[in-house]
KOLVEX-26280 format. One record per atom (N, C-alpha, C, CB): x, y, z. Coordinates in steps of 0.05 Angstrom, whole numbers, padded with zeros to 5 digits, always signed. Glycine has a CB too. Layout:
BEGIN
XYZ
...
//
This chain:
BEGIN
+00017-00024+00000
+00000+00000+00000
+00018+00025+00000
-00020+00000+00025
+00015+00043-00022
+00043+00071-00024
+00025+00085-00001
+00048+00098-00065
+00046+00102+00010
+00040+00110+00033
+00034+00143+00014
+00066+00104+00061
+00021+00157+00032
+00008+00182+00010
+00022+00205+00032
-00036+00183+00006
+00031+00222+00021
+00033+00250+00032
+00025+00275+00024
+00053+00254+00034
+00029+00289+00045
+00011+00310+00051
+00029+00335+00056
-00008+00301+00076
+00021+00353+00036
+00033+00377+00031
+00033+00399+00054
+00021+00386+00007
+00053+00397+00075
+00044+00422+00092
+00036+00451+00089
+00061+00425+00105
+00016+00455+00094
+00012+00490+00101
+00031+00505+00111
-00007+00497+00121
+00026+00527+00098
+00049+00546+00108
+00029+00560+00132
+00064+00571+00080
+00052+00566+00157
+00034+00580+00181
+00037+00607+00180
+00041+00571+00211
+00013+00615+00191
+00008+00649+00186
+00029+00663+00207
-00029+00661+00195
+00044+00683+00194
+00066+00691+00225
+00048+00693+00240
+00087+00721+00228
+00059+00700+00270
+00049+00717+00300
+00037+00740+00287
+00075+00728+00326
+00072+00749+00272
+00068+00782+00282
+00040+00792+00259
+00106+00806+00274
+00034+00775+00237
+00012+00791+00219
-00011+00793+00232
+00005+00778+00193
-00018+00818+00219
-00039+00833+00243
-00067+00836+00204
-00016+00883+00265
-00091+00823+00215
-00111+00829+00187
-00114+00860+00173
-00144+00820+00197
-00118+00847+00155
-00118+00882+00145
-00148+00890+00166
-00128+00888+00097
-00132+00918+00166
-00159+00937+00173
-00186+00932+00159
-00154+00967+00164
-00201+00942+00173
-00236+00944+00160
-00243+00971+00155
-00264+00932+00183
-00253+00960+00128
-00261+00976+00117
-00286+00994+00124
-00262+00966+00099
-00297+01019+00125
-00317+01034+00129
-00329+01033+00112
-00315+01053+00134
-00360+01028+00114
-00380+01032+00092
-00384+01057+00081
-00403+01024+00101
-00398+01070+00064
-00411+01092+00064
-00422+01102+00076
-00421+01095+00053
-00444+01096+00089
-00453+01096+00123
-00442+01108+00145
-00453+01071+00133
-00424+01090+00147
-00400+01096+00175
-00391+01122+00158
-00367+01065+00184
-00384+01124+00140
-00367+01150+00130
-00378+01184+00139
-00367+01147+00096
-00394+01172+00114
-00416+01197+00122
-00419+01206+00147
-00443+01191+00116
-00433+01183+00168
-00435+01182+00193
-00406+01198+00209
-00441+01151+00198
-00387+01196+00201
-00358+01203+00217
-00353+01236+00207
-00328+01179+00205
-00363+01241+00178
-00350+01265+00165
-00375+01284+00178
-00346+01264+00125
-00401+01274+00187
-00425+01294+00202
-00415+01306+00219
-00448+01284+00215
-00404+01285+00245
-00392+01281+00269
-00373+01305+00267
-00379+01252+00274
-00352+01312+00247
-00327+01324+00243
-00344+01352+00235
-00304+01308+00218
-00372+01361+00217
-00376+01382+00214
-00386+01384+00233
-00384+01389+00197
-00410+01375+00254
-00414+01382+00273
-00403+01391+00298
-00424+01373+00273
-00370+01378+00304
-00365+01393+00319
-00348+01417+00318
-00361+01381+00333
-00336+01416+00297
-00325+01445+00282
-00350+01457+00285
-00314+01444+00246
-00376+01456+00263
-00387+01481+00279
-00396+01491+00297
-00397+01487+00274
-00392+01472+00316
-00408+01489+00348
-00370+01495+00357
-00436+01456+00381
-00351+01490+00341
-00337+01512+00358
-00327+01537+00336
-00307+01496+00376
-00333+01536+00307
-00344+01560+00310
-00358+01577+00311
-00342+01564+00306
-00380+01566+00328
-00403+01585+00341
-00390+01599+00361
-00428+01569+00353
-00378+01581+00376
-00366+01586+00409
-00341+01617+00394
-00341+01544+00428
-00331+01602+00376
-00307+01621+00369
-00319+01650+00367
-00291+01612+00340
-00338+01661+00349
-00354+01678+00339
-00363+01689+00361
-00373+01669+00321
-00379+01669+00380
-00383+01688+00403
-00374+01703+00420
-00391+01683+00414
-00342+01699+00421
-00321+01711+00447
-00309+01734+00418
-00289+01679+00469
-00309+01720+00396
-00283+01743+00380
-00308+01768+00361
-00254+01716+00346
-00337+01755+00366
-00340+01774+00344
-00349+01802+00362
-00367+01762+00320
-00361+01809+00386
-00345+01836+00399
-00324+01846+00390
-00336+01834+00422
-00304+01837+00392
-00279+01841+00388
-00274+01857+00348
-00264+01807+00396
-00286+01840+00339
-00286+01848+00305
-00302+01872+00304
-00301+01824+00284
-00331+01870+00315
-00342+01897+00316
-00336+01921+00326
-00360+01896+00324
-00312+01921+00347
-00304+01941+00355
-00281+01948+00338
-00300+01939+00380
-00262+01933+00318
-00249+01934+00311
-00257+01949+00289
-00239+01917+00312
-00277+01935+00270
-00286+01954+00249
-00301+01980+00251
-00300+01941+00235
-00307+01983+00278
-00328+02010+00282
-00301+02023+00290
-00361+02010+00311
-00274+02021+00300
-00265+02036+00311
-00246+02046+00279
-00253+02024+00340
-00256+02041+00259
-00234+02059+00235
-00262+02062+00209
-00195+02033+00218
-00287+02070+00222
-00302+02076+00216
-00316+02107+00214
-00309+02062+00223
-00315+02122+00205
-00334+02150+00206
-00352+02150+00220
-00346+02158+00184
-00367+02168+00225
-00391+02161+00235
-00416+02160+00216
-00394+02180+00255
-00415+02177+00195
-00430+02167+00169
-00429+02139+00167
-00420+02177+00142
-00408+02131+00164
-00403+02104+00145
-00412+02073+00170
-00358+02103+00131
-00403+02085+00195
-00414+02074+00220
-00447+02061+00218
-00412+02098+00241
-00460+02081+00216
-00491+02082+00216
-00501+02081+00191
-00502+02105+00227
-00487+02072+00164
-00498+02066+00132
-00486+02038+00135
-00484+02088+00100
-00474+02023+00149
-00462+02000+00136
-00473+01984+00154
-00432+01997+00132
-00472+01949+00157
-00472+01937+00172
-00454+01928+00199
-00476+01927+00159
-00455+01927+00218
-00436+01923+00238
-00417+01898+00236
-00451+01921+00261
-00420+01885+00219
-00394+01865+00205
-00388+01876+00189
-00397+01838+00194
-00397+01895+00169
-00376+01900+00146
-00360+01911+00150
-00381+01910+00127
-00338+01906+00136
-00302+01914+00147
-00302+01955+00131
-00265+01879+00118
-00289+01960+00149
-00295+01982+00139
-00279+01990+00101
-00285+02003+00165
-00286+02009+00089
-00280+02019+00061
-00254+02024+00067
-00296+02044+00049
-00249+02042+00080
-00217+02043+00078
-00213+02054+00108
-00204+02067+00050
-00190+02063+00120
-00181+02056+00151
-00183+02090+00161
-00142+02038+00156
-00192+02097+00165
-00205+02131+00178
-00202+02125+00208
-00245+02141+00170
-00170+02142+00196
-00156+02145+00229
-00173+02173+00237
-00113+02151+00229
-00192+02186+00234
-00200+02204+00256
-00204+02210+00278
-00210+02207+00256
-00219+02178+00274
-00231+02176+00308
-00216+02175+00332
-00247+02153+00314
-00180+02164+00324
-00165+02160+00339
-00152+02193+00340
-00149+02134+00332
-00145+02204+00319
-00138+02228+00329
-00158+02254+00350
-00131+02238+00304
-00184+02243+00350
-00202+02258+00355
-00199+02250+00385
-00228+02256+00340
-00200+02222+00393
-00194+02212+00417
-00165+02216+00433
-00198+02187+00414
-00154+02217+00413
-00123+02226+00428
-00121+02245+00442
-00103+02232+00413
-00127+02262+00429
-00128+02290+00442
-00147+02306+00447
-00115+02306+00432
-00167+02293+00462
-00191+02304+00470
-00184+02304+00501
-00219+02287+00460
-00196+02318+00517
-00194+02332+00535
-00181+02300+00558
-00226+02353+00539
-00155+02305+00568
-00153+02282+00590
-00159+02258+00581
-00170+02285+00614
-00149+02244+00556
-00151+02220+00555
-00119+02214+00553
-00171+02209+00533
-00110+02225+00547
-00076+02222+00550
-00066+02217+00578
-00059+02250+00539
-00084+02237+00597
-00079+02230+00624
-00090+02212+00643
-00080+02247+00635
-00112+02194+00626
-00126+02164+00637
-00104+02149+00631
-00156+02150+00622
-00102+02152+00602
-00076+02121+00604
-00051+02127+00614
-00066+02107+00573
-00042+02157+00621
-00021+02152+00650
-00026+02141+00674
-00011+02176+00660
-00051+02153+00678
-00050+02142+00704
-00051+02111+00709
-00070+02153+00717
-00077+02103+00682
-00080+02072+00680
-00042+02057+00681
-00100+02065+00643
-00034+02067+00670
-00004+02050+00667
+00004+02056+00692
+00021+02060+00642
+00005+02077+00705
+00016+02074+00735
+00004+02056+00752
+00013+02098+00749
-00020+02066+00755
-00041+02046+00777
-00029+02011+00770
-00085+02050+00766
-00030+02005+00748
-00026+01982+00731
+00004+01971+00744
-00025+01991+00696
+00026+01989+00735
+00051+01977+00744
+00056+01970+00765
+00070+01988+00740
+00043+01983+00794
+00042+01984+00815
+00036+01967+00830
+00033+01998+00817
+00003+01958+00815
-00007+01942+00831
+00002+01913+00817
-00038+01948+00835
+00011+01902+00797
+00036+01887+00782
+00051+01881+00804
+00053+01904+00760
+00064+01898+00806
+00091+01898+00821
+00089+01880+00852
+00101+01933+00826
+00068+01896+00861
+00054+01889+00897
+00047+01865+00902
+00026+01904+00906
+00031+01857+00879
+00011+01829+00884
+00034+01813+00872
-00026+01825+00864
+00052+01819+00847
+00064+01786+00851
+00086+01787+00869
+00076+01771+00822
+00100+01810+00875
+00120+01797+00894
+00105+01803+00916
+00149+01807+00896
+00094+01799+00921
+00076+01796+00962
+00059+01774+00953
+00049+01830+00981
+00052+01765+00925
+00038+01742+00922
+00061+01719+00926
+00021+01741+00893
+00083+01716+00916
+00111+01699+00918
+00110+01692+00932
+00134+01706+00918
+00117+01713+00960
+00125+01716+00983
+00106+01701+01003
+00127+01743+00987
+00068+01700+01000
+00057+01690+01009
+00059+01656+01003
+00040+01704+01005
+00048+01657+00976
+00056+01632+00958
+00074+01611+00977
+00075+01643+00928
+00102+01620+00976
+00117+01601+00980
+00116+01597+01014
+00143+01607+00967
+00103+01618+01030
+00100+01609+01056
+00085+01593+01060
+00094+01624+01071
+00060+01599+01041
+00038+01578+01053
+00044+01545+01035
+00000+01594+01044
+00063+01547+01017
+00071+01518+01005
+00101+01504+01015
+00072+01523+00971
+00113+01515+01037
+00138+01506+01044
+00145+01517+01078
+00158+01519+01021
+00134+01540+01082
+00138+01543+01114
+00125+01524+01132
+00128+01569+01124
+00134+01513+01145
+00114+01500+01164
+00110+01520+01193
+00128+01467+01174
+00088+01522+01198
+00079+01544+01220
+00051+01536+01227
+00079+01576+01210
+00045+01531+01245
+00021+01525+01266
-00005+01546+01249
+00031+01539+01307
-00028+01526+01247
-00042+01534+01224
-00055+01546+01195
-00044+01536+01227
-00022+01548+01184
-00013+01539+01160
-00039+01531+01146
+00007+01517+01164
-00048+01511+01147
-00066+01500+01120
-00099+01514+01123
-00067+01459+01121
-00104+01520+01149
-00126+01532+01157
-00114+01563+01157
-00138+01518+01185
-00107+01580+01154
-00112+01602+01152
-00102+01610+01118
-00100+01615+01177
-00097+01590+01108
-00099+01578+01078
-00115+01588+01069
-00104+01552+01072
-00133+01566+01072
-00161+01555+01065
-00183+01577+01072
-00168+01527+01082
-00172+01593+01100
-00191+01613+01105
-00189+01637+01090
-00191+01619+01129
-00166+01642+01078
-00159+01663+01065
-00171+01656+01028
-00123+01667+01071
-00167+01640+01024
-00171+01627+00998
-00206+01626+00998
-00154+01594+00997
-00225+01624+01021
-00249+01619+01025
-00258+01648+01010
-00256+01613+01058
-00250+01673+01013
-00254+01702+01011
-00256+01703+00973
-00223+01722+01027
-00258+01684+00956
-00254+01696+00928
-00287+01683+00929
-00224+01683+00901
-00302+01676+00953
-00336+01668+00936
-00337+01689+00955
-00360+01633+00937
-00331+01706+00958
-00344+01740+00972
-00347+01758+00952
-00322+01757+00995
-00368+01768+00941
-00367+01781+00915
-00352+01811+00929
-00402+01784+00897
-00343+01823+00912
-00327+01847+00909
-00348+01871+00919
-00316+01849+00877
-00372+01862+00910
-00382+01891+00919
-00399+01885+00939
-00397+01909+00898
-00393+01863+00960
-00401+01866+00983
-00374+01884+01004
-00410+01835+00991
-00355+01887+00992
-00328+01899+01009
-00327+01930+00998
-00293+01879+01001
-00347+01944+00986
-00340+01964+00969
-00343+01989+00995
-00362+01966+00939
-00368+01981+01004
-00374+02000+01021
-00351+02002+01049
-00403+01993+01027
-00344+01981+01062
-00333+01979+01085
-00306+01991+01070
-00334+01948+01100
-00293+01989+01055
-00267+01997+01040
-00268+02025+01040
-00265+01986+01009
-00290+02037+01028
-00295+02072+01015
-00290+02077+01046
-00335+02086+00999
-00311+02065+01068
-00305+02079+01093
-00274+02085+01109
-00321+02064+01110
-00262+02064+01103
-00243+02062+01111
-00218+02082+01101
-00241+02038+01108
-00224+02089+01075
-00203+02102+01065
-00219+02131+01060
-00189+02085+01039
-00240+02136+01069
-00253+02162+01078
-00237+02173+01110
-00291+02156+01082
-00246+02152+01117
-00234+02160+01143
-00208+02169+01145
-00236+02139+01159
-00182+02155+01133
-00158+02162+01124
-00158+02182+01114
-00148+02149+01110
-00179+02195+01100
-00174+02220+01084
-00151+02213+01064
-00166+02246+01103
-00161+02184+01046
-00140+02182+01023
-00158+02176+01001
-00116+02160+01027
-00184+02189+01000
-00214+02185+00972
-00189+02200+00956
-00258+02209+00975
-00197+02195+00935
-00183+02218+00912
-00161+02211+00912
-00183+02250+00917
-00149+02200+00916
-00110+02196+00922
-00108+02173+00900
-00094+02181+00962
-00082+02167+00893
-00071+02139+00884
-00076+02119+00907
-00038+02141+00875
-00065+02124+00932
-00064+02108+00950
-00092+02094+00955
-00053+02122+00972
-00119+02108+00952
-00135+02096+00956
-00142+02071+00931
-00153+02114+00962
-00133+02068+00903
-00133+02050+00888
-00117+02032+00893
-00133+02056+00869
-00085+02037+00899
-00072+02014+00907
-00072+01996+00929
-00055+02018+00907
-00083+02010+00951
-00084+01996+00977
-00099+01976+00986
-00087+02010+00992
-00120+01977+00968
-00138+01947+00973
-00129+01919+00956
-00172+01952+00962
-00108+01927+00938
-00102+01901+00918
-00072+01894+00917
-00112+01908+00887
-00058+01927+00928
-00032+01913+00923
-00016+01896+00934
-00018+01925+00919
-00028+01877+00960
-00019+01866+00968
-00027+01841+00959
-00019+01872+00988
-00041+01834+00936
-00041+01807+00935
-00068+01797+00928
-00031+01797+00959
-00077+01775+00916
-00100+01769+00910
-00104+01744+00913
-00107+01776+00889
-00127+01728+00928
-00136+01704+00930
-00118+01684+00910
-00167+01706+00924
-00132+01693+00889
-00130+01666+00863
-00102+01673+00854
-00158+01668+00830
-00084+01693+00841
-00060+01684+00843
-00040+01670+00861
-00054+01698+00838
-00045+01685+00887
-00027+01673+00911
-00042+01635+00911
-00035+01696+00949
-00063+01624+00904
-00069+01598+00905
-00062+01581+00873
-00101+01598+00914
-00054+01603+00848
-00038+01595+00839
-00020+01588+00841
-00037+01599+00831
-00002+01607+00838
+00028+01603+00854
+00042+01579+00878
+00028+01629+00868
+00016+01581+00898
+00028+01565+00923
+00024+01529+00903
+00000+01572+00963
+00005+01526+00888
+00002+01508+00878
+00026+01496+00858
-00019+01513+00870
+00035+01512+00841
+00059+01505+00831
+00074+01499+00849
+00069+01521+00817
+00090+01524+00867
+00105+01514+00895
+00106+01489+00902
+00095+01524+00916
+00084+01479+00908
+00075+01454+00920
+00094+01426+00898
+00034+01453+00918
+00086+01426+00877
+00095+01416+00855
+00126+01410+00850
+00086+01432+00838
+00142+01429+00861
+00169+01424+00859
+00183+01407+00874
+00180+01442+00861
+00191+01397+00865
+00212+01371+00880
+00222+01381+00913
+00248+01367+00858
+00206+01361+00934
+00215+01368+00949
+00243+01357+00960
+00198+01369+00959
+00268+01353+00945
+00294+01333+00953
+00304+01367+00946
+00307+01296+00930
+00300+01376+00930
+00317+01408+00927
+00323+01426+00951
+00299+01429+00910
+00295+01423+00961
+00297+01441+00985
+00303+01431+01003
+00278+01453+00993
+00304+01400+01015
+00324+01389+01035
+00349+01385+01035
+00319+01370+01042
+00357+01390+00998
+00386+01390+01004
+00404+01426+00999
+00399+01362+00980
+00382+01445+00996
+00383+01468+00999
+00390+01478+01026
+00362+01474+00992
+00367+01465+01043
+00386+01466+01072
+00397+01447+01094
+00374+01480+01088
+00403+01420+01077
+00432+01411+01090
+00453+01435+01080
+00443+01376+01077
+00455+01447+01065
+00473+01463+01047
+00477+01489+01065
+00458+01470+01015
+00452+01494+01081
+00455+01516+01098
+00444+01545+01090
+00482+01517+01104
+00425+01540+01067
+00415+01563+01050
+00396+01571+01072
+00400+01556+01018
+00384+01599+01068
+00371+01606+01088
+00343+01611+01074
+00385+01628+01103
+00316+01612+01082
+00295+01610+01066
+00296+01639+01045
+00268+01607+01086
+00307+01655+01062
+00307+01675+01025
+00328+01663+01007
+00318+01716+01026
+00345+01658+01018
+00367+01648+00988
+00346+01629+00979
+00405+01628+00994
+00337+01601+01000
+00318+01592+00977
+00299+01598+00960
+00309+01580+00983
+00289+01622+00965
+00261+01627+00950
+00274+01648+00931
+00231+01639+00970
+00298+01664+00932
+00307+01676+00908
+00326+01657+00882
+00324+01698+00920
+00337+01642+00894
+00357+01623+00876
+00342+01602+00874
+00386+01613+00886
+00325+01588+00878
+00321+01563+00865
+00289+01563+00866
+00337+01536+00882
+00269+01585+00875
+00240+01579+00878
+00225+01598+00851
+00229+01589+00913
+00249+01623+00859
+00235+01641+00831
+00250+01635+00804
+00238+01679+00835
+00272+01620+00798
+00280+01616+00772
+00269+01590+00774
+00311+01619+00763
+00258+01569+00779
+00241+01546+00775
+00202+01556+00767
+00246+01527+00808
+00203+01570+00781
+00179+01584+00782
+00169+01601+00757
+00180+01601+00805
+00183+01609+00747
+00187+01636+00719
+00157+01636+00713
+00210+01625+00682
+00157+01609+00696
+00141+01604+00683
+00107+01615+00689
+00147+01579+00681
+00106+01605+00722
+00072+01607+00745
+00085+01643+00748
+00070+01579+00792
+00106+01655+00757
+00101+01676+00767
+00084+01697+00735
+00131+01685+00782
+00101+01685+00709
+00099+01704+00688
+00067+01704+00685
+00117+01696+00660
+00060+01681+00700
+00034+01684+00688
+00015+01703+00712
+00020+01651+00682
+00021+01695+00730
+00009+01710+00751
+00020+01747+00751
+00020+01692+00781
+00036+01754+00738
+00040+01777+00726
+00022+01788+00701
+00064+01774+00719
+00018+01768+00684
-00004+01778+00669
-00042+01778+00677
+00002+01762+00645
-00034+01756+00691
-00063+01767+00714
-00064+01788+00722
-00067+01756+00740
-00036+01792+00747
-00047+01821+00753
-00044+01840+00744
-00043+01828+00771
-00039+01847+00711
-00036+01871+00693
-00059+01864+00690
-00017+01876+00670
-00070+01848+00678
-00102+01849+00669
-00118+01862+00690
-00116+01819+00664
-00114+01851+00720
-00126+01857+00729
-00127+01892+00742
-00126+01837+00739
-00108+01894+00738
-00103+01934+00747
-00106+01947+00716
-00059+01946+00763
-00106+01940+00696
-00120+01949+00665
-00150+01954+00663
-00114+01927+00643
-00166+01935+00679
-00180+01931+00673
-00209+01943+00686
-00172+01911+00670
-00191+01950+00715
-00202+01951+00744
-00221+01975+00747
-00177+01954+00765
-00248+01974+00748
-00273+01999+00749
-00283+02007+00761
-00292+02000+00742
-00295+01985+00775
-00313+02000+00794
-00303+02014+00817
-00331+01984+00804
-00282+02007+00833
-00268+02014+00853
-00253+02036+00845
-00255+01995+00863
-00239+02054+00830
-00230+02062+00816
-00242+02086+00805
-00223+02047+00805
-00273+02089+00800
-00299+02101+00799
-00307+02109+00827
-00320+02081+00786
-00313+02089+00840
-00325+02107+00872
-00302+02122+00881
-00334+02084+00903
-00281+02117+00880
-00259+02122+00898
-00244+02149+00880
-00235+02089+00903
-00250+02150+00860
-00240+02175+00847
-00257+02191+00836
-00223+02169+00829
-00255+02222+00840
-00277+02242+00832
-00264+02263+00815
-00291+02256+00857
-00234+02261+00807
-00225+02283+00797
-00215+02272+00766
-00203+02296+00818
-00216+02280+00747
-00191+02272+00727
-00165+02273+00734
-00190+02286+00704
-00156+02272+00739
-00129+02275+00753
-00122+02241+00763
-00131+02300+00784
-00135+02233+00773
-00131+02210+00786
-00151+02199+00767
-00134+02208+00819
-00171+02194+00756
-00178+02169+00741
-00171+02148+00726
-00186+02172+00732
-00180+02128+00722
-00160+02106+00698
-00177+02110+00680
-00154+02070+00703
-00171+02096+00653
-00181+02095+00634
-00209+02079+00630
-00163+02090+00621
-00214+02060+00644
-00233+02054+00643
-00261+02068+00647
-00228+02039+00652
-00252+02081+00665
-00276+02098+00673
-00276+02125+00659
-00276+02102+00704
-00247+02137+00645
-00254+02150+00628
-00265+02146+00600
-00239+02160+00629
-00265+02120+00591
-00281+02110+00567
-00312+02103+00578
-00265+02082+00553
-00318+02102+00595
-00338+02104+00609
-00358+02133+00612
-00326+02096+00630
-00330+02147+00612
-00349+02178+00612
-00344+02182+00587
-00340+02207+00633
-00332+02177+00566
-00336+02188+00535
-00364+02185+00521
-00316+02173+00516
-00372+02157+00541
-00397+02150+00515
-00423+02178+00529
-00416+02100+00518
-00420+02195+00547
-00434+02217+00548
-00423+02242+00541
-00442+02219+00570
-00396+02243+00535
-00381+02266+00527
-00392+02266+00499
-00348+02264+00530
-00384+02246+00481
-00387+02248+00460
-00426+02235+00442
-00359+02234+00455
-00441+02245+00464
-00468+02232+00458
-00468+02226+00425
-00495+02253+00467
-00462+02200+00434
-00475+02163+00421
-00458+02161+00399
-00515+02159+00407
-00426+02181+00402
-00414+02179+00373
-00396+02151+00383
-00392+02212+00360
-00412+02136+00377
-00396+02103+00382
-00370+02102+00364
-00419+02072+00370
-00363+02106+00345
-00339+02109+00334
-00316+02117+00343
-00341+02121+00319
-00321+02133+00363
-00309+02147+00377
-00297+02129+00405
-00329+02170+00381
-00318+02129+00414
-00331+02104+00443
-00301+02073+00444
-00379+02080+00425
-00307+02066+00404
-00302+02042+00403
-00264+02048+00393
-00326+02025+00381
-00258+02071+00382
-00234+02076+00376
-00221+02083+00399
-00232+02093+00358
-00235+02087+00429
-00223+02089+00453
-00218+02069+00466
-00235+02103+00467
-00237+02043+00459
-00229+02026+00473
-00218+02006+00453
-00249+02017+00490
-00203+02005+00441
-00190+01990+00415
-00162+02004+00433
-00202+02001+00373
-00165+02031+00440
-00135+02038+00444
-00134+02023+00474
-00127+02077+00443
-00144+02020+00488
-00144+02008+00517
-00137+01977+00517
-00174+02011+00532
-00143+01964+00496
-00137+01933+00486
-00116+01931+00478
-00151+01920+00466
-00100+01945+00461
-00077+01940+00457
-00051+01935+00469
-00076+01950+00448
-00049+01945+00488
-00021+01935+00508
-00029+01901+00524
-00016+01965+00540
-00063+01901+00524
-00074+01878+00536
-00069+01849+00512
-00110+01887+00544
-00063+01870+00483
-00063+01842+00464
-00034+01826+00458
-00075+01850+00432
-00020+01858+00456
+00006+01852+00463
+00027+01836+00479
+00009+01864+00467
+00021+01838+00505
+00025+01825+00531
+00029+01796+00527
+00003+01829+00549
-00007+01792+00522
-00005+01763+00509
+00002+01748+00494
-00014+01756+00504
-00001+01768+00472
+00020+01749+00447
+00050+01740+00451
+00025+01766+00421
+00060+01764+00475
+00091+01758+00484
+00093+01737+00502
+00105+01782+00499
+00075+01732+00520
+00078+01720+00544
+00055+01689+00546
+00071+01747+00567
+00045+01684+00521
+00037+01664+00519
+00052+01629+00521
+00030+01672+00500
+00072+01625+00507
+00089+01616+00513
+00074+01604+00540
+00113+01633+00511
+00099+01625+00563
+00106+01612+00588
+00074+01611+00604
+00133+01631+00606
+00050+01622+00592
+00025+01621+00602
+00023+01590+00605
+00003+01637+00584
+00019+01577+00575
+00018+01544+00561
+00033+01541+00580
+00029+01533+00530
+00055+01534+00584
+00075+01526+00597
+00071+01519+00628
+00093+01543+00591
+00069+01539+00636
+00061+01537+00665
+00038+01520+00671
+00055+01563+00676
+00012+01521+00659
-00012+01514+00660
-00011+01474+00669
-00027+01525+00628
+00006+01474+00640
+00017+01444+00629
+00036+01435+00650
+00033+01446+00597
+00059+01449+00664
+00074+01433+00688
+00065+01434+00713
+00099+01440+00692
+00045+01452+00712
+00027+01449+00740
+00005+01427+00740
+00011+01477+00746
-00014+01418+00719
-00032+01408+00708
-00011+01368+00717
-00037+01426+00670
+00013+01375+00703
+00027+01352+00702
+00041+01337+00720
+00039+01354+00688
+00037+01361+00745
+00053+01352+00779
+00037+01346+00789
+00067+01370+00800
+00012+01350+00789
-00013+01354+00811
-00023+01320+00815
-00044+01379+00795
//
């Protein structure tokens, strides 16, 4: 009897992996909806935060004819610097944005280094209720602002410092809730083997917090610097009660009094505050970077 053989099969490797599957028309369609739909709800979202921004842009190199004949999206005909020369030198607006840049640098300056200064106490000093007078201090940013307006005015009535610079800087420049709980948060984040071998080394807590807390830090402080420029740029209402003279006003509240100076010439209104945005757009575009940055190594220690 011949004995019969049998042709082996070749075996399929390990490593082959089946082809992919294919998508129907169905699934396709179905995936490319998915992709317009959520593009457009973000540029809905987009449109809603930037198109303010466009309307002030185009009303602010607009006429006032051409303002009130065109639509409030249409880009203007050609760029009618008037409104800015008309604003420039109209009575004390040259001397809002001095003062605004003073008040601004000032209170900059106060809140982040006394925010630092707090920051790294409450994320590295150890001291007998430490985390509770934290927490109690940190409790104060669900206190709305204009429940403190009145007790404040009194306080700096009483001083006889209404009308002054001093009465705008003195309620903020020491520091603010939410940066100082930024900051201490990064703090927190840094390797703590640095600072124990900082002082086996014999460093003393300011050498530590100048040599190794604020050049590790760059990144959280730069940002907490552009907080608090935003936030002394931006700053109204307090700034309004507390000041009665041009002399001392900021700009905000003097673009505030234009839209009655100049009854209802919005062109005007909007070419004033186009000039008030710009050092605010600037800033950012420079200091974005280490904004990302910070967000992302704090985000990534925590």
């Amino acid at each position: 009897m011949a004995a019969t053989t049998t042709t082996p099969t070749p075996a399929t490797p390990a490593s082959a992996t089946p082809p992919p599957a294919t998508r129907t028309p169905p699934q396709r369609a179905l995936r490319v909806s998915k992709y317009i739909l959520f593009y457009g709800c973000l540029t809905l979202i987009a449109l809603v935060f930037v198109g303010p921004y466009l309307i002030a842009f185009f009303g602010a190199f607009k006429s006032e004819a051409n303002l009130f004949a065109t639509s409030p999206w249409a880009p203007p005909h050609s760029l009618y610097l008037g409104n800015f020369r008309t604003v420039l030198f109209t009575d004390h607006f040259l001397e809002y944005l001095g003062n605004t840049a003073l008040v601004t640098c000032v209170l900059t300056a106060g809140q982040v280094t006394f925010g630092v200064l707090a920051a790294y106490a409450f994320a590295r000093l150890e001291f007998p209720g430490r985390d509770a007078l934290f927490y109690l201090y940190l409790a104060t940013l669900m206190v709305p602002n204009v429940v403190t307006l009145v007790p404040l005015y009194t306080m700096m009535r009483e001083f006889h410092l209404t009308n002054t610079y001093w009465a705008i800087f003195l309620p903020y420049v020491l520091g603010i809730p939410y940066t100082i709980f930024l900051m201490r948060q990064y703090f927190m984040s840094l390797p703590s083997d640095v600072f124990a071998a900082a002082r086996l080394d014999g460093c003393s807590e300011w050498r530590i917090l100048t040599r190794i807390v604020v050049p590790m830090g760059k990144p959280i402080i730069i940002t907490a610097t552009l907080i608090a420029f935003v936030f002394g740029w931006n700053n109204f209402l307090w700034p309004l009660i507390v000041t009665d003279s041009n002399s001392k006003q900021v700009l905000t509240v003097g673009i505030a009094a234009l839209q009655s100076s100049f009854n209802d010439q919005w062109n005007l209104v909007l070419a004033a505050s186009l000039v008030s945005l710009v050092p605010l757009l600037v800033i950012f575009a420079v200091f974005q970077k280490h904004i990302v940055r910070s967000l992302q190594l704090t985000g990534a220690n925590r």
